[in-house]
C-alpha positions as CSV (number, residue, x, y, z in Angstrom):
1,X,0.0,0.0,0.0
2,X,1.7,3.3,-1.4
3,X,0.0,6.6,-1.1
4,X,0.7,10.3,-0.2
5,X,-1.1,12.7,1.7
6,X,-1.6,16.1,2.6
7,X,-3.4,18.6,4.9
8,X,-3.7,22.6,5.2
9,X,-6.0,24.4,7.6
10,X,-6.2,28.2,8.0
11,X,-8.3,30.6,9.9
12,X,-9.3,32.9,7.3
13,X,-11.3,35.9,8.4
14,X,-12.8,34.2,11.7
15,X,-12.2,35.2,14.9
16,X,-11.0,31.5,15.5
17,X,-10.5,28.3,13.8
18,X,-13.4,25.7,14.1
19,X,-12.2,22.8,11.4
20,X,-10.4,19.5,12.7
21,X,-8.7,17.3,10.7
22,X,-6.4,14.3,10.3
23,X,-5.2,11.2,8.9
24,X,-4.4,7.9,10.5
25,X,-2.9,4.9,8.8
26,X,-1.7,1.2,9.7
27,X,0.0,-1.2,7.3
28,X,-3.5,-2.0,5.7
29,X,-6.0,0.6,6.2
30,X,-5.9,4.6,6.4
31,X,-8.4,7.1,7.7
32,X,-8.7,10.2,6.4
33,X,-11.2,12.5,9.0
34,X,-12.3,16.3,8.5
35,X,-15.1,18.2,10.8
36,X,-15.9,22.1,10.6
37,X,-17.2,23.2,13.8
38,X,-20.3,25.3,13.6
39,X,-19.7,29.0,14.4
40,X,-23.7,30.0,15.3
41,X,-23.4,27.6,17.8
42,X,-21.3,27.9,21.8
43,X,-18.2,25.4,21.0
44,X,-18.1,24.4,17.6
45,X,-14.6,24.0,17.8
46,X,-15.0,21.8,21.3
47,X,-17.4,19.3,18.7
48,X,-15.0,19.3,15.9
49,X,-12.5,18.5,18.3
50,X,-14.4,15.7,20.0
51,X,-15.1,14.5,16.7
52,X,-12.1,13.8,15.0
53,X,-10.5,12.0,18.2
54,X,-13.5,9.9,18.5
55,X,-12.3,8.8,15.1
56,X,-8.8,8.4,15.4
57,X,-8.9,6.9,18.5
58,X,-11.6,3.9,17.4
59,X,-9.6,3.6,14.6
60,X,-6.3,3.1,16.2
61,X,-8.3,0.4,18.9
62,X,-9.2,-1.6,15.6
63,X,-7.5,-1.6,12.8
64,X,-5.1,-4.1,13.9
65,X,-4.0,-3.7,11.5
66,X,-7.3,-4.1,9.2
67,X,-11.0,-3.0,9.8
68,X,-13.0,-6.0,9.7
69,X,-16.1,-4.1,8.5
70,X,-15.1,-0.5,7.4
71,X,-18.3,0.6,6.6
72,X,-19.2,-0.5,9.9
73,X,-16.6,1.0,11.5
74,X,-17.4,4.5,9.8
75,X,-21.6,4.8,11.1
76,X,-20.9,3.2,14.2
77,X,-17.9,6.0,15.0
78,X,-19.9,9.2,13.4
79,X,-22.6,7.8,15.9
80,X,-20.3,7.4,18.6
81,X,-18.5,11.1,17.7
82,X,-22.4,12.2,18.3
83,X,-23.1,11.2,21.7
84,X,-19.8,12.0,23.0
85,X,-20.4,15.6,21.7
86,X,-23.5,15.0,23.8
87,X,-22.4,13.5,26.6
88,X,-19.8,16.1,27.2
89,X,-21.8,19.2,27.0
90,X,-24.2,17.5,29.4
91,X,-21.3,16.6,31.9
92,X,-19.8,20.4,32.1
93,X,-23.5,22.0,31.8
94,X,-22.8,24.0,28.7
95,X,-24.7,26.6,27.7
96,X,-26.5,24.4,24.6
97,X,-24.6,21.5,22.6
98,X,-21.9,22.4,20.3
99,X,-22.2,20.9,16.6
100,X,-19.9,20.1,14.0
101,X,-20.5,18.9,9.9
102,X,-18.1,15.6,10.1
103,X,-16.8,14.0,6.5
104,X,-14.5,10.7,6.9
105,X,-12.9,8.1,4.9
106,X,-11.4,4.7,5.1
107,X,-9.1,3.4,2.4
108,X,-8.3,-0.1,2.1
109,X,-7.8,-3.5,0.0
110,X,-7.2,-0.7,-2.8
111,X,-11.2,0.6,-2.4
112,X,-12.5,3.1,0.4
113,X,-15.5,3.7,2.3
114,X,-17.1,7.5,3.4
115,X,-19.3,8.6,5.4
116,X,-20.6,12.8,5.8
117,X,-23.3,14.3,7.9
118,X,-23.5,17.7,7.1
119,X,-21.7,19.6,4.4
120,X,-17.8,19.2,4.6
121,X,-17.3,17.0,1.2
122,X,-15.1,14.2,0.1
123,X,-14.4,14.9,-3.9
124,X,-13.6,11.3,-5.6
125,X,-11.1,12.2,-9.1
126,X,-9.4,10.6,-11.7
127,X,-7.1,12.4,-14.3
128,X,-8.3,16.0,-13.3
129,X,-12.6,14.9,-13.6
130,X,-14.0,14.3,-10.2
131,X,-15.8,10.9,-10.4
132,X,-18.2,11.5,-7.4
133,X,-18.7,13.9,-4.5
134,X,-20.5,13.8,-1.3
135,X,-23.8,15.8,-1.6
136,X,-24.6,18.4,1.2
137,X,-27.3,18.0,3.8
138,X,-29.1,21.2,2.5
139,X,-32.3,21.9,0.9
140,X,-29.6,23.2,-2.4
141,X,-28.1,20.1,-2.8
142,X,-30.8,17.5,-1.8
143,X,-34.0,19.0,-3.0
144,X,-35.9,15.7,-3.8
145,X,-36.3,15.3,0.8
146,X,-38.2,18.6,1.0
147,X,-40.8,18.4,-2.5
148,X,-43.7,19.5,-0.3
149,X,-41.9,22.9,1.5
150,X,-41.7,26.1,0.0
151,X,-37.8,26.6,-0.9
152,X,-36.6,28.5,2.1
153,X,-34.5,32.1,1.7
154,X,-31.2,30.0,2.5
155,X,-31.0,27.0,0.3
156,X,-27.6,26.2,1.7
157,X,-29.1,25.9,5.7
158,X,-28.0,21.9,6.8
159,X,-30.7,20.0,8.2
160,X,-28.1,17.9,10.1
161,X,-25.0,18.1,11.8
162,X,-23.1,16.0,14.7
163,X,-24.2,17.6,18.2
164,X,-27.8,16.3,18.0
165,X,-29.4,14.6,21.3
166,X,-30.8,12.5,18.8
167,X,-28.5,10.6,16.3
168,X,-27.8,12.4,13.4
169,X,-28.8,11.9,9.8
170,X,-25.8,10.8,7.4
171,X,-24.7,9.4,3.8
172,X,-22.5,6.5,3.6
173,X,-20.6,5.7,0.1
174,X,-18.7,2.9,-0.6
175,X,-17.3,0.2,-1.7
176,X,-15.6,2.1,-4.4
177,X,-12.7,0.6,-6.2
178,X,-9.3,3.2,-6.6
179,X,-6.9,3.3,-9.3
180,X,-3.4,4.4,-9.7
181,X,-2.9,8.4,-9.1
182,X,-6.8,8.8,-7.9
183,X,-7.5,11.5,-5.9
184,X,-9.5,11.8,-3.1
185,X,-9.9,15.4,-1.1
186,X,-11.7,16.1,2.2
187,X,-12.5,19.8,2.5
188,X,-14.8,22.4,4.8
189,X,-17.7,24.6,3.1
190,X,-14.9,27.5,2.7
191,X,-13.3,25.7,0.1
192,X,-16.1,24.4,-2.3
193,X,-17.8,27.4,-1.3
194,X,-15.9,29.6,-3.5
195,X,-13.8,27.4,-5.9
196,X,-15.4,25.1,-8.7
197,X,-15.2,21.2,-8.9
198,X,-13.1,21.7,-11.8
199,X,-10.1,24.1,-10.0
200,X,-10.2,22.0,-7.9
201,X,-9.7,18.7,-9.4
202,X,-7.8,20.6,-12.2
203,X,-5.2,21.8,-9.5
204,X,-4.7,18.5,-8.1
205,X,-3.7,16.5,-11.4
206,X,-1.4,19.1,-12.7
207,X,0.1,20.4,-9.3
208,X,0.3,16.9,-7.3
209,X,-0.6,17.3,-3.8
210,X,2.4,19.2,-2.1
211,X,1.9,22.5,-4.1
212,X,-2.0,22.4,-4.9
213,X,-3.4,21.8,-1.0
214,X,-1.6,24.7,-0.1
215,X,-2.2,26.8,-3.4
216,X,-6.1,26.1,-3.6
217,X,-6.0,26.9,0.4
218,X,-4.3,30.5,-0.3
219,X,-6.5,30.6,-3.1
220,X,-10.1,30.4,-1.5
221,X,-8.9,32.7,1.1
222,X,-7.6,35.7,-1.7
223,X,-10.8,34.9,-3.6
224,X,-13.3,34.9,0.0
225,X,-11.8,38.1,1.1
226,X,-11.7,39.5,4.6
227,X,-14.8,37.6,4.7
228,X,-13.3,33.8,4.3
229,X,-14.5,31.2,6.7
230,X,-12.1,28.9,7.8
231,X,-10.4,26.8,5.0
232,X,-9.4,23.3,5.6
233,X,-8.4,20.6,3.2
234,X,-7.1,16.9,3.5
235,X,-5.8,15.3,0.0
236,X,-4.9,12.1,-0.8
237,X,-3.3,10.8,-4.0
238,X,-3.3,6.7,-3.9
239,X,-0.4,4.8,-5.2
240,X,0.9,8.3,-5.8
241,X,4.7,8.1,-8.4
242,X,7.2,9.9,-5.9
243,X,7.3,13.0,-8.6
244,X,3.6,13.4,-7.4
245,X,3.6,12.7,-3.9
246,X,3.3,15.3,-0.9
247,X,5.7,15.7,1.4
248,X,6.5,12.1,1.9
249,X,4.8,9.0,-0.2
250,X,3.5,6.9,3.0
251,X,4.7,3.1,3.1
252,X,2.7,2.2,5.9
253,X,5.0,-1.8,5.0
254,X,7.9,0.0,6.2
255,X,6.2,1.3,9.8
256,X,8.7,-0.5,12.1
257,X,8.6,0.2,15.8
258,X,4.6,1.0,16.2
259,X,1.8,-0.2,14.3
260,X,0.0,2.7,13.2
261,X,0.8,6.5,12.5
262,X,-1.3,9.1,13.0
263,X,-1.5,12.9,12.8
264,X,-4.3,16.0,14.0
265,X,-5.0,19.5,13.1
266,X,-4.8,21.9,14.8
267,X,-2.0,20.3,16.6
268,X,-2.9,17.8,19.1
269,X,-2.4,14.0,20.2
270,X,-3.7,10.6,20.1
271,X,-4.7,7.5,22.3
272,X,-6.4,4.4,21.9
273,X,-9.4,3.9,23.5
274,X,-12.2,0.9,23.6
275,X,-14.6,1.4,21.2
276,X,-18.6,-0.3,22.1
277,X,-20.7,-1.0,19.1
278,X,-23.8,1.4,18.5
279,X,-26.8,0.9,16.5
280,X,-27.3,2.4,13.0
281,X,-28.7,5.5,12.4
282,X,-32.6,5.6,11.8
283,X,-33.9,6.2,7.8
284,X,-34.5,9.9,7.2
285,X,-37.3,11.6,9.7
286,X,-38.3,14.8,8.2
287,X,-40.1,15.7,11.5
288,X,-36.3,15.4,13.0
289,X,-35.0,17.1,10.3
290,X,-37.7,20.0,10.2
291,X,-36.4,20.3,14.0
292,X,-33.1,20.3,13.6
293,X,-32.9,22.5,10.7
294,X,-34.9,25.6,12.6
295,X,-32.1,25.1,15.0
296,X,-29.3,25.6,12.5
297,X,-31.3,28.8,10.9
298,X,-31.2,30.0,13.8
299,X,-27.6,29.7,14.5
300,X,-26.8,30.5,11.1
301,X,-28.3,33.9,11.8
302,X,-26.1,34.1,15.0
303,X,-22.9,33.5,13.2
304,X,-23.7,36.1,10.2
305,X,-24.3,38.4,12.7
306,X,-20.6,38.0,14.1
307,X,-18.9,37.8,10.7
308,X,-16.4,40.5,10.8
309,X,-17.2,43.7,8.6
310,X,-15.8,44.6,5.5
């Protein structure tokens, strides 16, 4: 297994940074994990935080060094990322329950497995076309969920995110079968936001991933303005040639005295923990949904109001 990967996250014109992100890998299986904390909301950093780690550290308790079921592993851990965000606003009596958009990926046995709840996007791409990309839990991107409602003033709003009491709606995707010098890129809403599918997947085929995470990073943020949201991005070229690779093509065959590696951003560290099953999410409950998106609206409206002027 031969691959290189690469992650960039900047603050943009927020206050503060709310996106998490990082990549875990053993000698058969990677993770790939990204979560933009949302800013309407007390703590979105706290949940983006608390996500990611829930991720890494289930991960690191069981792929030993293979995920039995990775599909599996990917609901059962966005479930599990949901009630700790839970649990831990309960325990310190927190003013309401941060929340987080959450996209993750496992690659391995040359195919990978995603799962999304929210709208930070995994982009699938092959010789500069993206084959597939998540689609957003918003009334713009899945219109067919909401025929019978009037189309609201924000298309964008989400209708889910991680932080729920209840457990939160999500897309899984996968098996899907990678070849030679695919791409796949994890990113928060202010990338996509404000670049196309095909800068995007333009920059990553020509530039390889050392110079285009970085480049498409500086470039959302120039093209956003004093405005830009945070801006984070995790790439990931698979059986990457070393004149494409990032920083360093991973050879997780050649890991010698541990049996996994693993890195966070913002910085921060890892530890295994034990990891208990948890049922499935439920099918799609638009009376949940109905609830939970007034609650992001409202939020939404909080965070505008805090965006710095121009």
């Amino acid at each position: 297994m031969k691959f290189s990967v690469y992650q960039i996250s900047c603050q943009g014109g927020r206050d503060d940074n709310e996106d998490r992100l990082g990549y875990s890998y053993t000698r058969e299986a990677v993770l790939l994990t990204l979560a933009d904390g949302m800013g309407g909301y007390y703590g979105g950093e706290l949940a983006a935080e608390i996500a990611v780690r829930v991720f890494t550290q289930r991960f690191l308790a069981l792929a030993r060094p293979r995920l039995a079921q990775p599909l599996d592993f990917l609901q059962h851990s966005l479930l599990a990322a949901n009630q700790a965000i839970v649990d831990h606003a309960r325990a310190n009596f927190l003013p309401e329950q941060p929340r987080t958009t959450l996209v993750a990926a496992v690659i391995q046995d040359g195919r990978f497995w995603s799962v999304h709840a929210g709208d930070s996007r995994l982009y699938w791409m092959r010789r500069a076309r993206v084959l597939q990309r998540t689609r957003d839990h918003s009334y713009e991107d899945k219109p067919e969920l909401f025929r019978h409602l009037a189309p609201p003033a924000n298309r964008n709003v989400l209708f889910t995110c991680l932080g729920n009491a209840g457990p939160p709606l999500y897309d899984s995707l996968g098996p899907c079968v990678l070849q030679p010098e695919d791409r796949l890129l994890l990113c928060s809403d202010g990338l996509w936001s404000v670049l196309e599918d095909k800068e995007l997947a333009a920059a990553l085929q020509v530039m390889g991933l050392r110079k285009a995470v970085p480049t498409l990073a500086e470039l959302a943020l120039e093209r956003a303005g004093c405005q830009s949201d945070n801006v984070s991005l995790l790439g990931l070229q698979w059986q990457a040639s070393d004149a494409q690779g990032g920083p360093a093509a991973a050879q997780p065959n050649a890991l010698n005295d541990q049996e996994w590696f693993s890195t966070l951003m913002p910085n921060g560290s890892t530890a295994s923990t034990d990891a208990a099953p948890i049922a499935p999410a439920d099918v799609f409950d638009l009376q949940r949904s109905e609830r939970s998106i007034a609650e992001i609206q409202t939020a939404t409206g909080r965070s505008a109001r805090r965006k710095p002027g121009p």
